[in-house]
N, C-alpha and C positions, 0 to 999 in steps of 0.2 A: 593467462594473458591473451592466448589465441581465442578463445573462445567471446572476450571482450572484444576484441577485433573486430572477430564474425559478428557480434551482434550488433556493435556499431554502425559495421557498413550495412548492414539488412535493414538498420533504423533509419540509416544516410538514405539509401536506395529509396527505401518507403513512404519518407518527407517530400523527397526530391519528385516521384512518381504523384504523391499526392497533390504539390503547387502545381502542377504541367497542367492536371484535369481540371483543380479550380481554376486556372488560368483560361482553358479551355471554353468552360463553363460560360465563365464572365462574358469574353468576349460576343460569346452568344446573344446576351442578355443585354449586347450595347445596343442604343438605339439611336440613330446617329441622322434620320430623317424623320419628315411629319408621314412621310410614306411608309417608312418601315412598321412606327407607331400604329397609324391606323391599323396596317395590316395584322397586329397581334392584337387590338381592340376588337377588329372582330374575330378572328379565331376563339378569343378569352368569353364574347360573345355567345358564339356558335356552339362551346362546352359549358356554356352557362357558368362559367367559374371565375365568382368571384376573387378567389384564390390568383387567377392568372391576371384578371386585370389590378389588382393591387400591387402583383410583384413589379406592376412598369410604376408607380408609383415613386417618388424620390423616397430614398432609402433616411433611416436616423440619421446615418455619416455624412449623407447632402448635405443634408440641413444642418451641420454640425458644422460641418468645412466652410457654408456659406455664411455663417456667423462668425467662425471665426478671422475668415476672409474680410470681414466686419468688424472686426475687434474694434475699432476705436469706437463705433456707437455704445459697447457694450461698458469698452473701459475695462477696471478689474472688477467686471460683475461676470465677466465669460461665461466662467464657469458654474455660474450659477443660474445662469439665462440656458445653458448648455441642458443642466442637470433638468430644472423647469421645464424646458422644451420637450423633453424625453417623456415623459411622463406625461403630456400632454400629447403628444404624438405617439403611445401607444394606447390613451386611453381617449381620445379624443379622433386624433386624424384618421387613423387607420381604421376605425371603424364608423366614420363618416364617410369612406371613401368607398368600401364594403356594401355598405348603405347605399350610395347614390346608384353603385352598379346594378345591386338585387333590383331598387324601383325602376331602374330603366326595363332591366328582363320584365318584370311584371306591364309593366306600362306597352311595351312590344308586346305581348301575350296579349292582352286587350283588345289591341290595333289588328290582332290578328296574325302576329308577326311571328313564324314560327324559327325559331334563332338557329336549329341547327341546319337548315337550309339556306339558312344567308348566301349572299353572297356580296363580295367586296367589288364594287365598281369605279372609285375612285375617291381623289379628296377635291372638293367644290372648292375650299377658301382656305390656306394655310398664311401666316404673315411670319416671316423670320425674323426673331427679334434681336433687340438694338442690345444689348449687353449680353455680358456672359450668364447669366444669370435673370428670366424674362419669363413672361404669362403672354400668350397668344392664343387667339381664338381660330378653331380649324372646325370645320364641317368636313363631316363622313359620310359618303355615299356608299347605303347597303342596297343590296334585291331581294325581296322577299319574295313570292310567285309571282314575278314578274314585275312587281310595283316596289316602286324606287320611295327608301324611306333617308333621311338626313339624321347624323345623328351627329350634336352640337358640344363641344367642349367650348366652355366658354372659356379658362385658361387651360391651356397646354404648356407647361411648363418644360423649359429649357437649363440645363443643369450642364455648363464647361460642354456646348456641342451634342446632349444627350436631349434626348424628348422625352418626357415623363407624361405619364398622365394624371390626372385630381380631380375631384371630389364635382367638379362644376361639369357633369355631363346628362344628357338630357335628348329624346327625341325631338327635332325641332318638325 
């Protein structure tokens, strides 16, 4: 019986240590301005990693909660607009989103634009949108050896207060 005890509490201990880090984590990951946004667009930029600009991307569960936050369009089809979206958003969105990032680095390389020397100078045009739930268009101001290049999302998406980014980004 003691030895249940001990293992208990070392599993209680282990759980409890493990939700604080993911909690940790997350918070990290919140993105709560068109300013913070930019600025991990280009960092995710500057390491060329497609990887980092997808993680700002709205997650399955966005899109999941904002559907179901929608339920009466759906009706009792939820869960099956739910399941459909899934599978279209791991074979579809997320690697249209991967995509549009790789063409921009290519497209910058071209122009001459050498990414791990950027640098971040500000955001030209952000518009805050009208519900919880919004696509706004925001211009990024980089530096590249001294010449100033704009880079255009044409929806930035807004998720309950969070700034996401997607698939509509482009050097303007």
């Amino acid at each position: 019986m003691k030895k249940v005890i001990i293992v208990l509490t070392v599993a209680s201990l282990s759980l409890t240590a493990f939700k604080t880090n993911t909690m940790v984590i997350e918070k990290k990951k919140r993105i709560t301005s068109s300013e913070q946004m930019a600025e991990r667009i280009v960092t995710a930029l500057q390491h060329a990693s497609a990887k980092e600009y997808v993680a700002m991307f709205p997650s399955l569960s966005d899109f999941k909660e904002m559907m179901k936050e929608s339920s009466e369009i759906y009706g009792t089809y939820l869960a099956d607009a739910q399941r459909e979206f899934s599978i279209r958003y791991e074979t579809q969105l997320v690697p249209t989103v991967e995509h549009s990032f790789e063409e921009l680095i290519d497209e910058g390389r071209e122009k001459g634009i050498d990414w791990s020397t950027i640098r971040y100078v500000g955001i030209e045009s952000a518009e805050q949108p009208e519900h919880r739930y919004g696509a706004v268009p925001i211009t990024i101001v980089i530096s590249s050896n001294g010449i100033e290049h704009r880079i255009h999302i044409e929806r930035a998406l807004v998720f309950h207060g969070q700034w996401k980014v997607s698939q509509f980004i482009k050097l303007a």
